[in-house]
C-alpha positions in Angstrom: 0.0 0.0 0.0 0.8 3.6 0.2 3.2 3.3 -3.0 2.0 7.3 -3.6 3.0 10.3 -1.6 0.7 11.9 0.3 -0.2 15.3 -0.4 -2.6 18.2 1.0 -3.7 21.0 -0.8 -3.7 23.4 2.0 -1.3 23.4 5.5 -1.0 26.5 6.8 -3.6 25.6 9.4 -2.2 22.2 10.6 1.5 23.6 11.1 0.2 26.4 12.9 -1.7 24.1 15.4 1.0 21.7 15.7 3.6 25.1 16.2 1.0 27.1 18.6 -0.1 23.9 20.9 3.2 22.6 21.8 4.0 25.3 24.4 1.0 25.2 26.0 0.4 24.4 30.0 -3.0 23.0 29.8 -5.1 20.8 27.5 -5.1 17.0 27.1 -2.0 15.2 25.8 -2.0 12.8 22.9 0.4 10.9 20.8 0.4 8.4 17.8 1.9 5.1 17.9 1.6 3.2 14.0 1.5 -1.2 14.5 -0.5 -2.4 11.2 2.5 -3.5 9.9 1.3 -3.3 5.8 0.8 0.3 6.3 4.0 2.4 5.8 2.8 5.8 7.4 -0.4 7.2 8.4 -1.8 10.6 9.6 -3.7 11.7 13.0 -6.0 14.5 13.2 -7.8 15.7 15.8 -10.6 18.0 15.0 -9.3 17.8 11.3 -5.9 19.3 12.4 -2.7 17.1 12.2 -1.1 16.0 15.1 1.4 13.4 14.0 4.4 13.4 11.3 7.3 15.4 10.6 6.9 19.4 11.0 8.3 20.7 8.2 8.1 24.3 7.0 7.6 23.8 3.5 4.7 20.4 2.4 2.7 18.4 4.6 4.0 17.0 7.6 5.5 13.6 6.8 3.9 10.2 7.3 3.8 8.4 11.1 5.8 5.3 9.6 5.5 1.7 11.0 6.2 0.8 14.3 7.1 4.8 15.1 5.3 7.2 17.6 4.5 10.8 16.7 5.7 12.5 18.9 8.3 10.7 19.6 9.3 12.1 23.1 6.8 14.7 24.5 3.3 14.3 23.6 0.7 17.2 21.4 -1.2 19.3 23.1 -4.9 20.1 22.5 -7.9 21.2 23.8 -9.2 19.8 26.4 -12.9 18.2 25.9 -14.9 16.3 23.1 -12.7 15.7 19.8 -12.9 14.4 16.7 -10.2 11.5 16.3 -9.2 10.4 12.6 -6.5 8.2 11.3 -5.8 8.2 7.6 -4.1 5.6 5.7 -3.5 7.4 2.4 -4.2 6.6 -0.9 -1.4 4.2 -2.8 -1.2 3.6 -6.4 -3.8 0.6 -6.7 -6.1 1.6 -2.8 -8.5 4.5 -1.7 -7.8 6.6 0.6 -9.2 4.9 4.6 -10.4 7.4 6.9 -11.1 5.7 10.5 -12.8 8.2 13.0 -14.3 8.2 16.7 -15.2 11.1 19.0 -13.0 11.7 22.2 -13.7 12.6 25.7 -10.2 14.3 26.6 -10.1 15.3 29.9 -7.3 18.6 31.2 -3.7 17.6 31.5 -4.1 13.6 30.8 -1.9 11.6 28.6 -3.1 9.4 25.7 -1.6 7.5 23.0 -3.8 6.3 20.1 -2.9 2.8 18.6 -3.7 2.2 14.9 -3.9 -1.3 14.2 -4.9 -4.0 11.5 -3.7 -5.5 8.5 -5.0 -6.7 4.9 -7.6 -3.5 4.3 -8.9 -4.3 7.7 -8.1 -1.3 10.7 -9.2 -0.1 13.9 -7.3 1.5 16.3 -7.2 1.6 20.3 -6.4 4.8 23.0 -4.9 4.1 26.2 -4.5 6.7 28.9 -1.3 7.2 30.0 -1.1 7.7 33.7 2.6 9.0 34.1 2.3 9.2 38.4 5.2 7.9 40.5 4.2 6.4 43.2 7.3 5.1 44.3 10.3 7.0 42.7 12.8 3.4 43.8 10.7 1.0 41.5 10.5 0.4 38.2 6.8 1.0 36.3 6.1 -1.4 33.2 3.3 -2.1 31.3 2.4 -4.7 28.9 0.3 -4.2 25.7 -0.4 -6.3 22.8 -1.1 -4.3 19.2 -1.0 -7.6 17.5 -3.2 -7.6 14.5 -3.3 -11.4 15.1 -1.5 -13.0 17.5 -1.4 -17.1 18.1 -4.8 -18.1 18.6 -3.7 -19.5 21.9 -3.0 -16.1 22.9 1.1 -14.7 23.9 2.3 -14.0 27.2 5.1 -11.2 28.5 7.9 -13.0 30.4 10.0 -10.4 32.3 13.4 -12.4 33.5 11.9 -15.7 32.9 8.7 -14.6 34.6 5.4 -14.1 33.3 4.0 -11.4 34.1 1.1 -10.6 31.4 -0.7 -12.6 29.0 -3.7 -11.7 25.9 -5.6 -13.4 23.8 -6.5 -10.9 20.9 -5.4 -7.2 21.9 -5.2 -4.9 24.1 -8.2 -2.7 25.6 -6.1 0.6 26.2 -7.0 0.0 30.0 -4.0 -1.8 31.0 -2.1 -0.6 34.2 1.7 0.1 35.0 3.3 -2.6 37.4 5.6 -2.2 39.5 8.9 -3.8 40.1 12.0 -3.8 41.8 15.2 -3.5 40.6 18.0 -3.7 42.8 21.7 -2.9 42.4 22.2 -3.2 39.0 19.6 -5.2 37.8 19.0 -5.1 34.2 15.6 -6.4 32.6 15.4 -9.4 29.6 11.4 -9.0 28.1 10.3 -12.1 25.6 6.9 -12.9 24.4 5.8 -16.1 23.6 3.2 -17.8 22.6 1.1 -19.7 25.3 2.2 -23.4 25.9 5.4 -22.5 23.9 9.1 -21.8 25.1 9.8 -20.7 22.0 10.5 -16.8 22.4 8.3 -15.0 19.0 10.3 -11.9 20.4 13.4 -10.5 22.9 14.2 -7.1 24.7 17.6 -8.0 26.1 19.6 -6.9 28.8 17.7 -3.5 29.4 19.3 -1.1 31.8 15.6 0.8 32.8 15.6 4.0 35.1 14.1 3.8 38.5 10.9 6.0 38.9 10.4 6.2 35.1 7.6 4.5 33.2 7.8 2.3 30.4 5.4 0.0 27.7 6.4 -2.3 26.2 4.2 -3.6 23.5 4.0 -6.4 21.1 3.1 -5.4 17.3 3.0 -7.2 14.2 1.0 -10.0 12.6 1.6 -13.7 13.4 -0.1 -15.0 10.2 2.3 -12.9 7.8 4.8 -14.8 5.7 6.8 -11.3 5.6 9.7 -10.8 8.0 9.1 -7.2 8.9 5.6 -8.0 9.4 5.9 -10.7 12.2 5.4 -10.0 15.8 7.9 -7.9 17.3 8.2 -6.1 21.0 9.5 -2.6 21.0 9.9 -0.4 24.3 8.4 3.1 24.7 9.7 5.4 27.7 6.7 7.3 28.6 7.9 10.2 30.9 
């Protein structure tokens, strides 16, 4: 898909949102992450202004590409409230144009990341709120999501050093919670998922030297049924604050 570029006829608007919100000190927080893994890049808006891609001073902002967040560090800042939501997968050479759209309730000063997902024509997408809190500034916050398109029907599970400590069947419902963990002298963290009933690791973080009172997600992406390589499931790790 997406063999064309993507184009807009008009952008003084969208760059001028994306420019003017960024400072702001109130409003709700939102960010993009792309896992259908036959789509090279797609487009948020939120009340038809872009908040994801590359911010550029002369074109449209580029594409959110594949297993990429927009922003990548901070998060976009708009008004607080009901909003529009709409992810675009742009028109390729031989496909249409897909426009997928819900309304948001966004409430002051929260964090969300919207999740596009699918594969094969076939896309949704998911928002989880992002509760960045520390309770406890000596432990280590993780959570576990799955933006599988299609995992193993048995479902996969999140081993964190050789411990499971999550498991799905299908995806993930945006409402999962940070855990907790310790992490004394130096210990570093090795993440695998796995199918269910397996040993066989579909995926591994190795060896990660996290920060104490930081959180992080880690979530699996990809598409288990897919005979391409760069399409299979994968587990990638977002800092969040």
């Amino acid at each position: 898909m997406l063999l064309g570029l993507f184009t807009m006829a008009s952008c003084g608007e969208e760059f001028d949102f994306l420019r003017n919100a960024t400072p702001a000190t109130n409003g709700a927080r939102i960010k993009l992450f792309h896992a259908a893994p036959d789509v090279p890049g797609v487009v948020a808006s939120i009340n038809d202004k872009i908040v994801s891609g590359v911010l550029t001073t002369v074109g449209a902002p580029g594409l959110v590409t594949y297993g990429n967040l927009f922003p990548i560090i901070d998060y976009a800042v708009i008004p607080s409230g009901t909003a529009k939501l709409k992810v675009t997968i742009p028109a390729g050479a031989t496909t249409p144009e897909i426009n997928l759209n819900t309304d948001l309730n966004l409430a002051d000063n929260t964090y969300y990341t919207v999740h596009a997902i699918g594969i094969g024509g076939k896309y949704d997408f998911f928002v989880s709120q992002d509760d960045l809190s520390i309770p406890d500034p000596d432990k280590t916050y993780i959570r576990f999501m799955s933006a599988l398109t299609d995992g193993p029907s048995a479902g996969i599970e999140f081993l964190v050093n050789n411990v499971v400590t999550a498991d799905y069947v299908g995806r993930s419902t945006g409402k999962e919670n940070f855990q907790a963990f310790e992490q004394p002298g130096s210990t570093r963290f090795t993440i695998i998922i796995r199918e269910k009933g397996k040993t066989a690791a579909l995926s591994t973080l190795s060896n990660l030297n996290l920060v104490r009172g930081k959180k992080y997600t880690i979530i699996a992406r990809g598409s288990n049924a897919s005979t391409v390589a760069t399409q299979k499931p994968v587990i990638g790790l977002i800092s969040n604050n």
